[in-house]
TORVEX-429358 format. One record per residue (C-alpha): x, y, z; residue number from 1. Coordinates in steps of 0.1 Angstrom, whole numbers, plus 2048, in hexadecimal, padded with zeros to 3 digits. Last residue first. Layout:
N
<<X; Y; Z>; NUM>;
...
This chain:
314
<<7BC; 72D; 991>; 314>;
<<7DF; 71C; 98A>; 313>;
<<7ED; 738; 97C>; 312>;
<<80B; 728; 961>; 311>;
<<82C; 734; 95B>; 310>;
<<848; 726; 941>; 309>;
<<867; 731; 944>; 308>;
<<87C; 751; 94C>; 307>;
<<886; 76A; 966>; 306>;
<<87C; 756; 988>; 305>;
<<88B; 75F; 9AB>; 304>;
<<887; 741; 9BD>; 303>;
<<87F; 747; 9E5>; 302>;
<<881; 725; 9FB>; 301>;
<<865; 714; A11>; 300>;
<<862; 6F6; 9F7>; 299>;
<<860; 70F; 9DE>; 298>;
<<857; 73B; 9E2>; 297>;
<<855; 74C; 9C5>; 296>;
<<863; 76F; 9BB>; 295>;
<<85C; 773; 996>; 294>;
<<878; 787; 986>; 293>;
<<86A; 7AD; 97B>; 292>;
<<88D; 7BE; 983>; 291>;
<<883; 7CC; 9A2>; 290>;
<<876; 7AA; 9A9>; 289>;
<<84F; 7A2; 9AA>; 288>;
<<841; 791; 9C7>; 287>;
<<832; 774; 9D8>; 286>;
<<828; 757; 9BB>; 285>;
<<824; 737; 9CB>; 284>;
<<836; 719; 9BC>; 283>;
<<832; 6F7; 9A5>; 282>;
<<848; 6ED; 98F>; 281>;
<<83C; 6E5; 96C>; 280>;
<<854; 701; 95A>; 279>;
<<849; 71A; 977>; 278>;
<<820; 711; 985>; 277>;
<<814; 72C; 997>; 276>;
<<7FF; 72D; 9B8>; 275>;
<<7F3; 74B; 9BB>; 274>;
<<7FD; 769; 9D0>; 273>;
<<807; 77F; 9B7>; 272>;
<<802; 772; 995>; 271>;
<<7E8; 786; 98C>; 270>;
<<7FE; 7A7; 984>; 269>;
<<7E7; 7C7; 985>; 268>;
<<7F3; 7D8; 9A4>; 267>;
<<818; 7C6; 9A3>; 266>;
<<81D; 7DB; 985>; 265>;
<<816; 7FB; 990>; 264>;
<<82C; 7F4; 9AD>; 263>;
<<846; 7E8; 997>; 262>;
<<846; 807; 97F>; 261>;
<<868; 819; 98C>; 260>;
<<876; 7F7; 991>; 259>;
<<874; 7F5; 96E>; 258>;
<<892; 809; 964>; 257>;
<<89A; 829; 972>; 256>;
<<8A7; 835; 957>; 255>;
<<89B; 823; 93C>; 254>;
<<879; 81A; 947>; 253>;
<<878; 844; 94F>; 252>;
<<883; 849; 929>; 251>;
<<867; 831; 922>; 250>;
<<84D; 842; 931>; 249>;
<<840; 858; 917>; 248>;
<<84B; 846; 8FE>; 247>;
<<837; 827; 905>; 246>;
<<817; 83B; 90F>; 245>;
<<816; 84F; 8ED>; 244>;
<<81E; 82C; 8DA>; 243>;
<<802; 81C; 8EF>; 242>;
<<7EA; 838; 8E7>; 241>;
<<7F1; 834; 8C4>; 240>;
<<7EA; 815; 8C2>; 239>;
<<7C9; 815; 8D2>; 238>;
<<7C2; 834; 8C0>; 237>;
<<7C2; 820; 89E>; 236>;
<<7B1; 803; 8A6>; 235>;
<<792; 812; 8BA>; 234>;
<<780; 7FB; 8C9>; 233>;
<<761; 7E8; 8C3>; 232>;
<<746; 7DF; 8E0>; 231>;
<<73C; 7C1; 8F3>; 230>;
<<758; 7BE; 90E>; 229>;
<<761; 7A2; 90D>; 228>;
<<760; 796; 8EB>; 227>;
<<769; 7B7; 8E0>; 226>;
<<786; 7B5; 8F5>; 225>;
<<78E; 795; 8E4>; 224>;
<<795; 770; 8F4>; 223>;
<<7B0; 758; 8FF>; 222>;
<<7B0; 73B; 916>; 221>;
<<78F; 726; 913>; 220>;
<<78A; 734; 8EC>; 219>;
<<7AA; 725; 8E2>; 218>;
<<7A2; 707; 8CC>; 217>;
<<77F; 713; 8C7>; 216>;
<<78C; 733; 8B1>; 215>;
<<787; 757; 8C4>; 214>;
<<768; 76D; 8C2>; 213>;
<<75B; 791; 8B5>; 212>;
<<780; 79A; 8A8>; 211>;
<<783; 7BD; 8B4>; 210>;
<<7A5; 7C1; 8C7>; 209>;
<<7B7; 7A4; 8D1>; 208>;
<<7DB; 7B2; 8D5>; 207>;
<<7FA; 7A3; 8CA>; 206>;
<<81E; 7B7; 8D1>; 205>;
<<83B; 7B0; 8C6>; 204>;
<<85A; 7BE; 8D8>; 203>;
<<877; 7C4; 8C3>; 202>;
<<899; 7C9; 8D6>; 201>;
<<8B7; 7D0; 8C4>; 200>;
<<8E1; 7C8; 8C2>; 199>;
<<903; 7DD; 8CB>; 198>;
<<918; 7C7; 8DF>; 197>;
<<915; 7B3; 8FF>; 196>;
<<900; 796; 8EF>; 195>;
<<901; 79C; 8C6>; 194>;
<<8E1; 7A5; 8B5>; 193>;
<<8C0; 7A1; 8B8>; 192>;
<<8A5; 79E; 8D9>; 191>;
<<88B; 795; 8DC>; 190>;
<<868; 79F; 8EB>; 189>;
<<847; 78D; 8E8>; 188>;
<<829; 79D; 8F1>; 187>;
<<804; 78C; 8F8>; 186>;
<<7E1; 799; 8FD>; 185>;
<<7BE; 794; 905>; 184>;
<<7C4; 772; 916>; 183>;
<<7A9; 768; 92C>; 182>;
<<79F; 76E; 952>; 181>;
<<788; 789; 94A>; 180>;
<<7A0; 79D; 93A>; 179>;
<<7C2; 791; 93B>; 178>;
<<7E8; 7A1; 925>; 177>;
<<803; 78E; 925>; 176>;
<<829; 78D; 924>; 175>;
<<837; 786; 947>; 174>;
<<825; 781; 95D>; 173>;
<<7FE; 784; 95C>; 172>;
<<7F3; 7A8; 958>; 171>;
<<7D1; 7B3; 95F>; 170>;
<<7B6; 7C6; 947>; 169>;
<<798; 7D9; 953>; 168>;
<<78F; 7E6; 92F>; 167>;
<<783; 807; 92F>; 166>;
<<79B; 81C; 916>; 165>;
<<7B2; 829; 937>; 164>;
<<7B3; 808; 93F>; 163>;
<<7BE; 7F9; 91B>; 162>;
<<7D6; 815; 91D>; 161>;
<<7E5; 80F; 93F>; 160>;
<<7E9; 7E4; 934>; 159>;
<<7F9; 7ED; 915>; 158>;
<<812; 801; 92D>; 157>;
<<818; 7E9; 946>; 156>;
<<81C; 7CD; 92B>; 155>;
<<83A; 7E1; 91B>; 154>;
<<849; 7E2; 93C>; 153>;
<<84C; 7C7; 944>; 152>;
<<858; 7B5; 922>; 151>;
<<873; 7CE; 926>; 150>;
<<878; 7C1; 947>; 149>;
<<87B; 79F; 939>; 148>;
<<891; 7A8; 923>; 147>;
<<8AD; 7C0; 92E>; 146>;
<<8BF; 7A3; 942>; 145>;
<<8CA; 796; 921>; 144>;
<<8E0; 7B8; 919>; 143>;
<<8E5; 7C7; 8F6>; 142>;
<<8FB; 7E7; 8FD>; 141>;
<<8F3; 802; 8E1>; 140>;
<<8D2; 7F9; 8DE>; 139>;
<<8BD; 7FA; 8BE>; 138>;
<<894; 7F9; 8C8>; 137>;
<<880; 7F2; 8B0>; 136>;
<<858; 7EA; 8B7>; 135>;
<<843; 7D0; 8A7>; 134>;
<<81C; 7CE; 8A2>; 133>;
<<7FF; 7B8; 89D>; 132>;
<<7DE; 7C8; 8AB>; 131>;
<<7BE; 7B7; 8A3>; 130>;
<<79E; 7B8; 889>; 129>;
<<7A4; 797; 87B>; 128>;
<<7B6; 780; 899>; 127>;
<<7D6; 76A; 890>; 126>;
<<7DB; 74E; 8A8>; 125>;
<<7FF; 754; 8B3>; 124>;
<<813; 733; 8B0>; 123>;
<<826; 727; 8CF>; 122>;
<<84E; 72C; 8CA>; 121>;
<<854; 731; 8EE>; 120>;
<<844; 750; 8F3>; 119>;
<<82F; 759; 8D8>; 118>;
<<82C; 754; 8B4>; 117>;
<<81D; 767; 894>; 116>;
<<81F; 74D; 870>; 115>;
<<803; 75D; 85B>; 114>;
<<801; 780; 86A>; 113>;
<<7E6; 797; 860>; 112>;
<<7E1; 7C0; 860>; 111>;
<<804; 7C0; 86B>; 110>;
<<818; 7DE; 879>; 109>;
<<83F; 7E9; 87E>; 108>;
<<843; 804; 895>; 107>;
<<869; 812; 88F>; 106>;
<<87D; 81D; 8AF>; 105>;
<<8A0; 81D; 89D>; 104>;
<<8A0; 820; 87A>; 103>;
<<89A; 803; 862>; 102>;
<<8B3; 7F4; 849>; 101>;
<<8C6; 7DF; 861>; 100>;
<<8A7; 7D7; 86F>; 99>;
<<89C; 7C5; 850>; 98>;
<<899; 79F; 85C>; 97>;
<<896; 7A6; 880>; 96>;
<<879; 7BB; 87A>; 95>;
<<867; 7A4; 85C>; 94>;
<<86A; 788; 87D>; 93>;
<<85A; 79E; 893>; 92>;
<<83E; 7A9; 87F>; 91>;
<<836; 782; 879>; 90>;
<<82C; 773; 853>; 89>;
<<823; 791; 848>; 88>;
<<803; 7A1; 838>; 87>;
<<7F5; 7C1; 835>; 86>;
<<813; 7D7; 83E>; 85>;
<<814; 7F5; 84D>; 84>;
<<837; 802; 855>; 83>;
<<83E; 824; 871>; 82>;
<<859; 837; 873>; 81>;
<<870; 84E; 88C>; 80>;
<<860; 844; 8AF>; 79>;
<<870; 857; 8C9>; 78>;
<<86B; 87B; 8C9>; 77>;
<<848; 879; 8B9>; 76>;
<<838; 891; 8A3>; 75>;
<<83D; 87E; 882>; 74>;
<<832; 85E; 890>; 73>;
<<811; 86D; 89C>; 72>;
<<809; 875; 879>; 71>;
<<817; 854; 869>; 70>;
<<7FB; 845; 884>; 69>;
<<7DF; 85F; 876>; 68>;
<<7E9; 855; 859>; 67>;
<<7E9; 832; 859>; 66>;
<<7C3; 82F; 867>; 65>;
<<7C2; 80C; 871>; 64>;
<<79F; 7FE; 862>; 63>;
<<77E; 7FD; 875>; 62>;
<<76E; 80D; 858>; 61>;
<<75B; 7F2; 84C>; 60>;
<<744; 7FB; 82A>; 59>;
<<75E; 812; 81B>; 58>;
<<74B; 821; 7FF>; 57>;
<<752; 82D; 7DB>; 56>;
<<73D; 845; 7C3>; 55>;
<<71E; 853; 7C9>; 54>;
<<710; 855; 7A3>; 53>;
<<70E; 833; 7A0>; 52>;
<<716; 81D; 7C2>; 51>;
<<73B; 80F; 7CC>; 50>;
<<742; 7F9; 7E7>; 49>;
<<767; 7F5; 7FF>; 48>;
<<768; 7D9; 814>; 47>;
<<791; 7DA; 819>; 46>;
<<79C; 7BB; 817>; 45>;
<<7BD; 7C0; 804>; 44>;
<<7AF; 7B5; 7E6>; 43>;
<<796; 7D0; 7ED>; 42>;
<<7B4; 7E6; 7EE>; 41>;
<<7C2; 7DD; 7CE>; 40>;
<<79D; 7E0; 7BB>; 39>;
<<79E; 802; 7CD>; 38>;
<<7C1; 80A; 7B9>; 37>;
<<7B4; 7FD; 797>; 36>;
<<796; 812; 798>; 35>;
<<7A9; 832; 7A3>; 34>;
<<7BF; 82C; 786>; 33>;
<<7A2; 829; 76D>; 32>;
<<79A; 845; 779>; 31>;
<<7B8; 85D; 76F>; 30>;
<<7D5; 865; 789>; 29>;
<<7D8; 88A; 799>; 28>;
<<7CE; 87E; 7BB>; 27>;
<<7B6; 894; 7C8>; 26>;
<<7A5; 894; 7A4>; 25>;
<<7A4; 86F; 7A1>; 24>;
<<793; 86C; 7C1>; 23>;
<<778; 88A; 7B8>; 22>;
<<773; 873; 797>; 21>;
<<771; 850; 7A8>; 20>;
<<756; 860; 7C2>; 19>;
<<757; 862; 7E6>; 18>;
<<73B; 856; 7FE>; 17>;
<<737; 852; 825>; 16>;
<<757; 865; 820>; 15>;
<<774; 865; 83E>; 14>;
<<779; 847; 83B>; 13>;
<<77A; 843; 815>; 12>;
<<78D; 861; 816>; 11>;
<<7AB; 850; 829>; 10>;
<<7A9; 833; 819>; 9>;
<<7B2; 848; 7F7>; 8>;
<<7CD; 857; 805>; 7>;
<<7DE; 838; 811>; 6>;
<<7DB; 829; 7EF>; 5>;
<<7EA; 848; 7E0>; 4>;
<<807; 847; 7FD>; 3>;
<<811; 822; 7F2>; 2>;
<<800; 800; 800>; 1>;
């Protein structure tokens, strides 16, 4: 999708209505042209209808609004681009195969992703109507312990704007993201690049957005906020507002790191004070570190826990 095809989804939404001719005219291109470009887009899956003597219509207009995003972009002291694709097979992986190329903090987006994954190599059940993004972030000093807090961090502040747009999300260590005691959300952060030298962290992040259901196979543990909460949200603000709320607090993530958030964090964590299970073994969950570890007690002993598998046993 170039600038033209951008401009012409932009008037569609804004137009109950616009003609071929009027579209033609805005961008200096002949009709035929602007025929050719909204047969592209409906290709695209854009539900986009046309009528005599009104012109063209876009029937769904729950679509992510690239300029407004390229607008925010362009005013922001961190984030220097932004890349909308319409399909890909993960937003991580296209990061990590052209960061060279990209600048540093670059928001990479998916409409659809045909091979997303989690933690530990699980398979991300692609959602129509969801968020699929990727952040870049080039470090000078690429350090492991970085990570998890990261991960943190990054779920703290999804987890503010979902509250701050209605949803009475929690956090469940480390990576996700539960409303009504399902999975709404999930963010996967790696790093790239040589240990102890210059490197990157992209952190993927999967949100559930609008999709009126989930598949059978994972409806008992994952589920939309429409589905929950029984009314559409706004793509386009949603990421924007997590952008805005990422760098506005990351400069105080990266000086102060996340102990500076723990508090918060603890608040809407539900692992505190459950019985957990940590690659199988099982443990009570009775703090976070300053560093986001889990702090478990085992058999009368405290295990500090930065990795692995965890489990709520509810």
């Amino acid at each position: 999708m170039d600038e033209k095809d951008i401009c012409i989804l932009k008037k569609l939404y804004e137009n109950e209505y616009i003609s071929g001719e009027e579209l033609a005219s805005l961008l200096h291109v002949s009709r035929m042209a602007i025929n050719k470009r909204i047969k592209s887009l409906r290709a695209l899956g854009y539900r986009i209808e046309s009528a005599k003597k009104k012109g063209y219509m876009l029937v769904d207009k729950d679509v992510i609004r690239i300029w407004e995003i390229e607008g925010y972009i362009q005013s922001s002291n961190l984030f220097k681009e932004f890349i909308y694709l319409n399909e890909v097979d993960s937003t991580n992986a296209y990061v990590k195969q052209n960061q060279q190329y990209l600048p540093n903090a670059t928001v990479v987006y998916a409409e659809r992703q045909t091979q997303g994954r989690g933690r530990f190599s699980r398979r991300w059940v692609d959602l129509d109507k969801g968020i699929k993004m990727s952040i870049l972030l080039k470090l000078l000093l690429l350090d492991l312990e970085k990570i998890v807090p990261f991960t943190l961090f990054t779920g703290l502040v999804i987890n503010r704007v979902l509250r701050k747009h209605g949803v009475e999300s929690f956090i469940k260590w480390s990576n996700d993201i539960y409303l009504n005691g399902k999975k709404v959300c999930g963010i996967l952060s790696e790093l790239s690049g040589e240990v102890e030298g210059f490197g990157s962290i992209i952190i993927g992040i999967g949100i559930n957005v609008n999709a009126k259901s989930v598949p059978e196979e994972i409806k008992d543990i994952a589920t939309t906020l429409k589905a929950e909460t029984l009314h559409d949200f706004d793509r386009t603000r949603l990421i924007i507002d997590i952008l805005k709320e990422f760098e506005r607090e990351l400069s105080n993530f990266e000086k102060y790191g996340f102990s500076y958030f723990r508090d918060e964090y603890k608040s809407f964590c539900i692992n505190l004070g459950k019985e957990i299970l940590v690659n199988g073994e099982r443990m009570l969950c009775k703090d976070i570190g300053k560093n986001g570890e889990l702090v478990c007690e085992k058999d009368g002993k405290i295990v500090e826990i930065s990795s692995g598998e965890v489990t709520i046993r509810f």
